[in-house]
N, CA, C and O atoms as a MOPAC input file, in Angstrom:
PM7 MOZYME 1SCF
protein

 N     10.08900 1     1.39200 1   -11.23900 1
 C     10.09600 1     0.14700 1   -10.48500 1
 C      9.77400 1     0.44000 1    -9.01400 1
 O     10.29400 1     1.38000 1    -8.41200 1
 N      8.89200 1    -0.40600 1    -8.46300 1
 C      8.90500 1    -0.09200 1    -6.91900 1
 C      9.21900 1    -1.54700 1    -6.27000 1
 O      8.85000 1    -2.63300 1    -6.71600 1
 N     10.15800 1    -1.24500 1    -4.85900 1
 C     10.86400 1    -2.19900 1    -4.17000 1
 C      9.84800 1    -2.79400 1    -2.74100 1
 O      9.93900 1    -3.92800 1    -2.27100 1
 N      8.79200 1    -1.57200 1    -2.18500 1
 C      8.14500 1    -2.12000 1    -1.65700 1
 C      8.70700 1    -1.09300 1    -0.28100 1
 O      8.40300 1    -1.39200 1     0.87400 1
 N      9.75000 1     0.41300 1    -0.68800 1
 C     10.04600 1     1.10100 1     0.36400 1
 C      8.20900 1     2.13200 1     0.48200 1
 O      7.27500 1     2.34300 1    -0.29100 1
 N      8.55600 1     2.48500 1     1.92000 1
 C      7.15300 1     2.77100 1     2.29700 1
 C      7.33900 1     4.72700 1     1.52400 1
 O      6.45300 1     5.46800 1     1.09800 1
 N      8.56500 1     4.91300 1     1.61600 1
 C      8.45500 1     5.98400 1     1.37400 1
 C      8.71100 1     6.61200 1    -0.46800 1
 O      8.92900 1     7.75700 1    -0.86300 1
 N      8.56300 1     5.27100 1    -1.27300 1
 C      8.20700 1     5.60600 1    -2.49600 1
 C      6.74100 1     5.26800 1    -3.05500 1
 O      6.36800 1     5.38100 1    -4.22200 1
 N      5.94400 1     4.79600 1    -1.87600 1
 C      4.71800 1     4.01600 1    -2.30000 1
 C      3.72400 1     5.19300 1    -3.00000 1
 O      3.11500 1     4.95600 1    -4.04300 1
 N      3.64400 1     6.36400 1    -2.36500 1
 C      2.63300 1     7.08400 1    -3.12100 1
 C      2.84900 1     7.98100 1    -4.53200 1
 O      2.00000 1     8.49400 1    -5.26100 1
 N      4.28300 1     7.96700 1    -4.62700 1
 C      5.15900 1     8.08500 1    -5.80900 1
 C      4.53800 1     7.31900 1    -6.74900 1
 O      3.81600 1     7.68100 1    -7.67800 1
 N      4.82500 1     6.41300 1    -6.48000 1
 C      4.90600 1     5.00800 1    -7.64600 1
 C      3.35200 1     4.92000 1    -7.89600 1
 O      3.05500 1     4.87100 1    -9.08900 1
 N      2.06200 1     4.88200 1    -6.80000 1
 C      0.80500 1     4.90200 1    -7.27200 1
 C      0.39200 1     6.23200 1    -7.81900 1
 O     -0.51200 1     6.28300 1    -8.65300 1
 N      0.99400 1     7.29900 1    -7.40500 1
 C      0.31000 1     8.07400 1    -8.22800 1
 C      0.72400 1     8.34500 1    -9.83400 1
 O     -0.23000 1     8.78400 1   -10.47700 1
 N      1.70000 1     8.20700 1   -10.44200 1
 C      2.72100 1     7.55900 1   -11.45100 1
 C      1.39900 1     6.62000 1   -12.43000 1
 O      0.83200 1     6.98100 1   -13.46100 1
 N      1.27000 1     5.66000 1   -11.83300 1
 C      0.33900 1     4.49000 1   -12.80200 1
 C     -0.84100 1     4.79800 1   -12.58100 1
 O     -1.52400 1     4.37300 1   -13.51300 1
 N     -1.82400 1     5.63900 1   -11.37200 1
 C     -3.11400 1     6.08300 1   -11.66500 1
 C     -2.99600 1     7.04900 1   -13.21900 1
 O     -3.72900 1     6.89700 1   -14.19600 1
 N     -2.37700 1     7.58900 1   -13.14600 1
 C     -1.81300 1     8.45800 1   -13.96600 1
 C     -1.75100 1     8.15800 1   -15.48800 1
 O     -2.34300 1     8.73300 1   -16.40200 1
 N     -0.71500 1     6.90700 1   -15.54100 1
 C     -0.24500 1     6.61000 1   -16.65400 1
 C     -1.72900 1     5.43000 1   -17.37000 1
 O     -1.87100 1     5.29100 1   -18.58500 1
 N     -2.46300 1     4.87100 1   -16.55300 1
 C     -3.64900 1     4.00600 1   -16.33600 1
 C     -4.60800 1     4.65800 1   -17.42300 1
 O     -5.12200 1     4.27100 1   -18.47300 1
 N     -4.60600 1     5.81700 1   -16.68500 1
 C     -5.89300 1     6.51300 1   -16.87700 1
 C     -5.44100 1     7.44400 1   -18.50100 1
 O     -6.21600 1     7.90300 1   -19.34200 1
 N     -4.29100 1     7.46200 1   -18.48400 1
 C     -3.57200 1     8.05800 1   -20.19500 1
 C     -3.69600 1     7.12300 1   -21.67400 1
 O     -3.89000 1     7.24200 1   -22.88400 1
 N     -3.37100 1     5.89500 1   -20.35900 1
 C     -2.79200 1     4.67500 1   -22.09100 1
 C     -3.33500 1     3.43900 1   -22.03600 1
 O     -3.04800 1     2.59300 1   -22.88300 1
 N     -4.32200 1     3.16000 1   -20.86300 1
 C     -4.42600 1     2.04900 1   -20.61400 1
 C     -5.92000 1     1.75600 1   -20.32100 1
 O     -6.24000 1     0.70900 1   -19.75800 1
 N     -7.13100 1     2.98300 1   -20.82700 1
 C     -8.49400 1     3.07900 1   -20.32000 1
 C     -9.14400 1     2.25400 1   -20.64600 1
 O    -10.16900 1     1.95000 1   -20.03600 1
 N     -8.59000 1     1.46100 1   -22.05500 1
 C     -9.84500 1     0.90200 1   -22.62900 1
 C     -9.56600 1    -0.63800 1   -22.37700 1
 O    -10.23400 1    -1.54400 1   -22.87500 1
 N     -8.46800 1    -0.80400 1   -21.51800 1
 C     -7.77300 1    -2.39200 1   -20.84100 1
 C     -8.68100 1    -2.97900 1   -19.85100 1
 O     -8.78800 1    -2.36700 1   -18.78800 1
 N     -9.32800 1    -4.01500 1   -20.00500 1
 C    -10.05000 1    -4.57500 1   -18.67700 1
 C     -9.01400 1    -4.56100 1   -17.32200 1
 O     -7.80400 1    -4.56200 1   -17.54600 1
 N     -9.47700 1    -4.54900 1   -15.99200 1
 C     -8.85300 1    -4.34400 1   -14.66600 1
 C     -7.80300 1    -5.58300 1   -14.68700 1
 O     -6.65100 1    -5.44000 1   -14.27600 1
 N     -8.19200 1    -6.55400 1   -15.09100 1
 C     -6.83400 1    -7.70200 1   -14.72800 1
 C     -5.48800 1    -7.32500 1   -15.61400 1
 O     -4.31000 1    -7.57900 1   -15.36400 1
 N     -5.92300 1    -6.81200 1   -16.44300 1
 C     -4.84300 1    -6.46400 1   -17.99000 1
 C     -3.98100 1    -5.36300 1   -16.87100 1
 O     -2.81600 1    -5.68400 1   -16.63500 1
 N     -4.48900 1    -4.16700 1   -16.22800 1
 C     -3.97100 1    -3.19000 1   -15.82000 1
 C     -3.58700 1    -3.88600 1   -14.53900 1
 O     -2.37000 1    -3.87400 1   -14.35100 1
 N     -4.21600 1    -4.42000 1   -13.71400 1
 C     -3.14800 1    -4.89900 1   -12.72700 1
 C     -2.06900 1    -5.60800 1   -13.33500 1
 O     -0.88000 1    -5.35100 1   -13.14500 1
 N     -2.52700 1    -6.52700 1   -14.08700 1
 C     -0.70800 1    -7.42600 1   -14.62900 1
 C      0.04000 1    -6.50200 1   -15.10500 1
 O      1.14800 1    -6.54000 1   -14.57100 1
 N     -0.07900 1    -5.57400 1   -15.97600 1
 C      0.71500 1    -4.64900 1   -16.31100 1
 C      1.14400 1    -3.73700 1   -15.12200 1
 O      2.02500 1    -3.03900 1   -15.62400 1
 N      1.03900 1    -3.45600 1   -14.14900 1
 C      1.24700 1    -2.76500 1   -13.05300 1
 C      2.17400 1    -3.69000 1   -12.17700 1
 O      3.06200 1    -3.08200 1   -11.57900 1
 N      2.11900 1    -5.12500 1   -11.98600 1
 C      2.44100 1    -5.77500 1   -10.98800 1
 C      4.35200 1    -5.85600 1   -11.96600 1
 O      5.46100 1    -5.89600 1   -11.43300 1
 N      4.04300 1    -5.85300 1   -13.25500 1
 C      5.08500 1    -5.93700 1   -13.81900 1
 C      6.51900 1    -4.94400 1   -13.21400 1
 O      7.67900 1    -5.35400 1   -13.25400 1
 N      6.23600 1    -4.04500 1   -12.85400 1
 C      6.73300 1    -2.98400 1   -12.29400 1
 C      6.97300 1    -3.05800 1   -10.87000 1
 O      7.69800 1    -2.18900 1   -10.38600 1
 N      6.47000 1    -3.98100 1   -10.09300 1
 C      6.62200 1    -4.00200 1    -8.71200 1
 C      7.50000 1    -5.25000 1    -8.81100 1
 O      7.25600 1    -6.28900 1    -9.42500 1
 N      8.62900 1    -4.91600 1    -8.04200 1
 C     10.08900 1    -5.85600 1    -8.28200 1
 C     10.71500 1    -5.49000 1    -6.79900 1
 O     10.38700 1    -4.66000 1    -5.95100 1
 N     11.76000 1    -6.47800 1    -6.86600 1
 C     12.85100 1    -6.91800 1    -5.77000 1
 C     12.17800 1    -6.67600 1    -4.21000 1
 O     11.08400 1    -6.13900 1    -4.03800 1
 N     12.80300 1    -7.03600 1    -3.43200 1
 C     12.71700 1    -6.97800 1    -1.63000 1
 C     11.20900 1    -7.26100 1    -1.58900 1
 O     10.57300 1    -7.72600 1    -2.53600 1
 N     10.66600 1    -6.90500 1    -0.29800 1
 C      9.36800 1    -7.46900 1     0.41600 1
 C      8.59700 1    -7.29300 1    -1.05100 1
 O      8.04500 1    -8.34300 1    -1.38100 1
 N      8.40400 1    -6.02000 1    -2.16900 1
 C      7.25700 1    -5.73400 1    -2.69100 1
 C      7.46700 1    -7.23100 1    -3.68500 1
 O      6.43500 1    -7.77000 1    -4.08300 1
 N      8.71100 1    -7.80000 1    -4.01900 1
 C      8.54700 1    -8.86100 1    -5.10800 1
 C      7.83100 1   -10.09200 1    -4.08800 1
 O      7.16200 1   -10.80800 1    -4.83300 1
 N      7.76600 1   -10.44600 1    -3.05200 1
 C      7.70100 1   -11.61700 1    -2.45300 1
 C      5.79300 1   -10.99600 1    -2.18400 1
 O      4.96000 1   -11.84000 1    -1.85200 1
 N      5.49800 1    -9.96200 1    -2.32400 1
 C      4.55800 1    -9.78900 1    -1.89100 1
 C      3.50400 1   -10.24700 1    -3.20800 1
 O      2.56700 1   -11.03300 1    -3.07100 1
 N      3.92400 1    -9.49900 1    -4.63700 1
 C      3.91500 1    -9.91500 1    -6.12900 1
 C      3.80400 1   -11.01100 1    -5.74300 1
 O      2.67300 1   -11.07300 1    -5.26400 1
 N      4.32500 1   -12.02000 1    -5.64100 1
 C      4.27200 1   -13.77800 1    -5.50400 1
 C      3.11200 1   -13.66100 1    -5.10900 1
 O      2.36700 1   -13.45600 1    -6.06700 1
 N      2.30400 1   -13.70700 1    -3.63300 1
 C      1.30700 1   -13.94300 1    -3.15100 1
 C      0.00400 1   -13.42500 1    -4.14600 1
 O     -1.06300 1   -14.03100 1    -4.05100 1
 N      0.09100 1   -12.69300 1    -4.75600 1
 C     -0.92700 1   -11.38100 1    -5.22800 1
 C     -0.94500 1   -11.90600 1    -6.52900 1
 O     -2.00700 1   -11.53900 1    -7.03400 1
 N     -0.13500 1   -12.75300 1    -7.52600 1
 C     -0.70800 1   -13.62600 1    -8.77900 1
 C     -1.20000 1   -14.82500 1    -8.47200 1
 O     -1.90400 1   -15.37100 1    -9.32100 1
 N     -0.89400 1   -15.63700 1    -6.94800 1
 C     -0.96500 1   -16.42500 1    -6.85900 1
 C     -2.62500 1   -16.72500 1    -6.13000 1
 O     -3.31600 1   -17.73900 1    -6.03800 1
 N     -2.75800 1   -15.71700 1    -5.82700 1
 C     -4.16500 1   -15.20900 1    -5.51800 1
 C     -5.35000 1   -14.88300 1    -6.57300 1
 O     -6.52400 1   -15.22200 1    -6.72200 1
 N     -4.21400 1   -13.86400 1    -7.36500 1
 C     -5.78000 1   -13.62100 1    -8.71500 1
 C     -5.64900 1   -15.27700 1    -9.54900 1
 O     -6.80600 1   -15.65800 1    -9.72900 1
 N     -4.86500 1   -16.09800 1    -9.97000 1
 C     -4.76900 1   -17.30500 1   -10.46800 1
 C     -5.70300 1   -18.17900 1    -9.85100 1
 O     -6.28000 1   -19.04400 1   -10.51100 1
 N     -5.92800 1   -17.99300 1    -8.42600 1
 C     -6.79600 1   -19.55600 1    -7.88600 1
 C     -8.49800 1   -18.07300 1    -7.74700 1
 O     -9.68000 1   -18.36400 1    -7.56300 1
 N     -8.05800 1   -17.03500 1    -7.87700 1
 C     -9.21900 1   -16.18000 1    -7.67500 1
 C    -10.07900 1   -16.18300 1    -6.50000 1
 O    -11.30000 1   -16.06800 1    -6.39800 1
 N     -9.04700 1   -16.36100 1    -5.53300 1
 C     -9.24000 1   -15.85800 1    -4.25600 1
 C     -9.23600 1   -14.00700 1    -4.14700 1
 O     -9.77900 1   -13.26800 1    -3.32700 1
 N     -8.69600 1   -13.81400 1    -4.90400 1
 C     -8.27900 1   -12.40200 1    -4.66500 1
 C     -8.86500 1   -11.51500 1    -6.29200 1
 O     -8.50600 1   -11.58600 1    -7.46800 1
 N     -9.71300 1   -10.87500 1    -5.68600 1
 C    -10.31600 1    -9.83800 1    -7.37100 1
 C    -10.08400 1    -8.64400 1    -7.27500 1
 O     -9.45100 1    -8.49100 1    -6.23000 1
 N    -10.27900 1    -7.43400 1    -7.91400 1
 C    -10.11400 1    -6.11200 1    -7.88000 1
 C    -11.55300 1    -6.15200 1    -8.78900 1
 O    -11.90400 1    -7.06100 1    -9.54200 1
 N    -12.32000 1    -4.81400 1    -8.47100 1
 C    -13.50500 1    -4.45600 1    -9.44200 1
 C    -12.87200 1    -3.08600 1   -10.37100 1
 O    -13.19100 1    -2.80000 1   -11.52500 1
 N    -12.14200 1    -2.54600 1    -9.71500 1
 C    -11.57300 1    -1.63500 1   -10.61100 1
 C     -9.87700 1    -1.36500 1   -10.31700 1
 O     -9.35500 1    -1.84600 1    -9.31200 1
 N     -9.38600 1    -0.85300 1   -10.93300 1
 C     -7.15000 1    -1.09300 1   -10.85000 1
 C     -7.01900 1     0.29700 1    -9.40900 1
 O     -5.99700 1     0.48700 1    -8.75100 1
 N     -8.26500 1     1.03100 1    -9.25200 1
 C     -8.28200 1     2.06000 1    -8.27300 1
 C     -7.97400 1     1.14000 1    -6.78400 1
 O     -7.05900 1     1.40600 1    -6.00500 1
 N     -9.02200 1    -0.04900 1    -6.60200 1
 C     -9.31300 1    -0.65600 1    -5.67600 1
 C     -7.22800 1    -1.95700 1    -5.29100 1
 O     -6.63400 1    -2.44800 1    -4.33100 1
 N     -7.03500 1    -1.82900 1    -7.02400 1
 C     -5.40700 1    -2.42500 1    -6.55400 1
 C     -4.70200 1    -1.61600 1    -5.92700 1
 O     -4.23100 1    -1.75200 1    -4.79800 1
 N     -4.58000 1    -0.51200 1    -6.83500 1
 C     -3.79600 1     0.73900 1    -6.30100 1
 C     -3.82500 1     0.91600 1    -4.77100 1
 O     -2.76200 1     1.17900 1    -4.21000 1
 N     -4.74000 1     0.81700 1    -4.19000 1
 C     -5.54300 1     1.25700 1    -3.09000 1
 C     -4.29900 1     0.21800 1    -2.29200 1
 O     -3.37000 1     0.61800 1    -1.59000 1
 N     -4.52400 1    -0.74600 1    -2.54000 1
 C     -4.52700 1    -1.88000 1    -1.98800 1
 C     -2.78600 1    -2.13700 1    -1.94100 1
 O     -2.43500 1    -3.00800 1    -1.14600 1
 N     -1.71500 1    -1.46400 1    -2.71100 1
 C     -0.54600 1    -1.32600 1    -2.87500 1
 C     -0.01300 1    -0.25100 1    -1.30100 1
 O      0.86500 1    -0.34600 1    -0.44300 1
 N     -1.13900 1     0.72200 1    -1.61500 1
 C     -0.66400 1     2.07500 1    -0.30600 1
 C     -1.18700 1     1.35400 1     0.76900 1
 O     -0.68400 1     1.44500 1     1.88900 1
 N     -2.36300 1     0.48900 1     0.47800 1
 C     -2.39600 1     0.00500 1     2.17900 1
 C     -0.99000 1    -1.00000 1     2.84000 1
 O     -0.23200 1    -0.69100 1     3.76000 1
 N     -0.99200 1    -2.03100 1     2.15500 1
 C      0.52000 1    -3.23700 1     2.27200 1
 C      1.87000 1    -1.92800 1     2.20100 1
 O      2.67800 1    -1.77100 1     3.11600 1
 N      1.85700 1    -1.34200 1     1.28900 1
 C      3.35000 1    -0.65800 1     2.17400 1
 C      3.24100 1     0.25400 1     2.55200 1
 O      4.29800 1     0.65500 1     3.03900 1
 N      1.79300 1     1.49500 1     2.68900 1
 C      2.68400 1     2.48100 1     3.58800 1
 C      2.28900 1     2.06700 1     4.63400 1
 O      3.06100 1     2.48000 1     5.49900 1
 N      1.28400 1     1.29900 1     5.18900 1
 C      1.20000 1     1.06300 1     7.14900 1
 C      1.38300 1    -0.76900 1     7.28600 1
 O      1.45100 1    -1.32900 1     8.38000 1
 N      1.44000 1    -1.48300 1     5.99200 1
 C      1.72100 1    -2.98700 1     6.67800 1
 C      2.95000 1    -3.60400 1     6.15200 1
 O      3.24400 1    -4.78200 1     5.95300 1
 N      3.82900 1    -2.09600 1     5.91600 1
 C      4.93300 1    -2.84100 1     5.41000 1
 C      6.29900 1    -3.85100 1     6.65200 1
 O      7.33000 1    -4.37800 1     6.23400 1
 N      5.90600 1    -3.83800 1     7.89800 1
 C      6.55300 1    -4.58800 1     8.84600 1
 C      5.67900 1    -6.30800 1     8.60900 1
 O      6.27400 1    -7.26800 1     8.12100 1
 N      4.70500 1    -6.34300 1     8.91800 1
 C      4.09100 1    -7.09200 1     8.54000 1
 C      5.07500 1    -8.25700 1     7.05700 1
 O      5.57200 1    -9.37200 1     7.21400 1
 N      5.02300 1    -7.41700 1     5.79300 1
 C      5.27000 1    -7.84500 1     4.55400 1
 C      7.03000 1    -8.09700 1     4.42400 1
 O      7.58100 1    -8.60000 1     3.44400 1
 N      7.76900 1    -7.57400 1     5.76300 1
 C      9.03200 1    -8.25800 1     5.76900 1
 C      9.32900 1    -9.20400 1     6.76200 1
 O     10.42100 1    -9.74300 1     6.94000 1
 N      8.11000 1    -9.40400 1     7.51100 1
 C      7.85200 1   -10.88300 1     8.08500 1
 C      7.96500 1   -12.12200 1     7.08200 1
 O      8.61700 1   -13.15500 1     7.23400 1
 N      7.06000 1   -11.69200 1     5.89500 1
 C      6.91200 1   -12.78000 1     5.02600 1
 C      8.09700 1   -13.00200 1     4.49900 1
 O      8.74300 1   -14.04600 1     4.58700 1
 N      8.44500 1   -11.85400 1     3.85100 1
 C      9.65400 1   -11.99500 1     2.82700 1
 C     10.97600 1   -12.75700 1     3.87300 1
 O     11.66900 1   -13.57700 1     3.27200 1
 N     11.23900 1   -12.57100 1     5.00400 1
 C     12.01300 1   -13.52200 1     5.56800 1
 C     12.12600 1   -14.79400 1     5.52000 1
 O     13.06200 1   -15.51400 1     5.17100 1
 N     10.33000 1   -15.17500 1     6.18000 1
 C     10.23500 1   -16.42500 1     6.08100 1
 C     10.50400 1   -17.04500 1     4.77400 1
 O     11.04000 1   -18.14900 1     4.67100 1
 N     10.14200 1   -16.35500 1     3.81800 1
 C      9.98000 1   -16.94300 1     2.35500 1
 C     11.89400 1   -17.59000 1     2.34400 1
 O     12.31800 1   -18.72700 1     2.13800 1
 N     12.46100 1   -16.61200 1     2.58100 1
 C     14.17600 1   -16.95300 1     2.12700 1
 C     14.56600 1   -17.97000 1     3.11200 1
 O     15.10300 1   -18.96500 1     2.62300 1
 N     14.38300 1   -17.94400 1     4.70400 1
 C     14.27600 1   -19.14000 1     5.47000 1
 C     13.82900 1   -20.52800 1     4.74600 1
 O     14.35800 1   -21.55400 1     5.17500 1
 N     12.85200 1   -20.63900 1     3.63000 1
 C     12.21400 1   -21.40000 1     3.53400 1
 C     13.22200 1   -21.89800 1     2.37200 1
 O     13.46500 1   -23.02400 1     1.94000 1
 N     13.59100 1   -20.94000 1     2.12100 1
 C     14.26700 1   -21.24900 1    -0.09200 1
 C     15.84600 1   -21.90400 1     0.52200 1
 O     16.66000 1   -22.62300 1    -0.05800 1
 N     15.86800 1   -21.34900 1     1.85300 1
 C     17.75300 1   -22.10100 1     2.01800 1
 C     17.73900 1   -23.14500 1     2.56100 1
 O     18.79100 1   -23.75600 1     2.75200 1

């Protein structure tokens, strides 16, 4: 499971490049991101999950390959994870 700490982020991607590329080759890229996002849970990384289905759903947001998600996981938490607990604040501001 990853929470969205900066200092498990390359853990956790290198883990599912890994496991991707073992059990999951012959899965089109959306199959392997949903199956991946499944795994990204609680604090900023779940509120971030929200934005990131809610994106591939209206398809604002694509991946050409699960490398380019991955990618895209180490960028949001290891250098924009201040940024991504901006949101997650506002989000709970918003829910009370």
């Amino acid at each position: 499971m990853f929470n969205g700490k900066a200092s498990k982020v390359r853990e956790f991607v290198m883990a599912y490049k890994l496991y991707l590329r073992m059990r999951m080759r012959e899965m089109i890229v959306e199959e392997q991101v949903q199956w991946v996002l499944i795994y990204v849970q609680e604090g900023v990384a779940n509120v971030w999950k929200e934005i990131v289905i809610e994106d591939l759903d209206i398809r604002i947001l694509e991946f050409e390959t699960v490398g380019e998600f991955l990618e895209e996981i180490k960028k949001n938490f290891g250098e924009g994870v201040e940024e991504l607990k901006k949101v997650a604040e506002l989000k709970e501001v918003e829910q009370e």
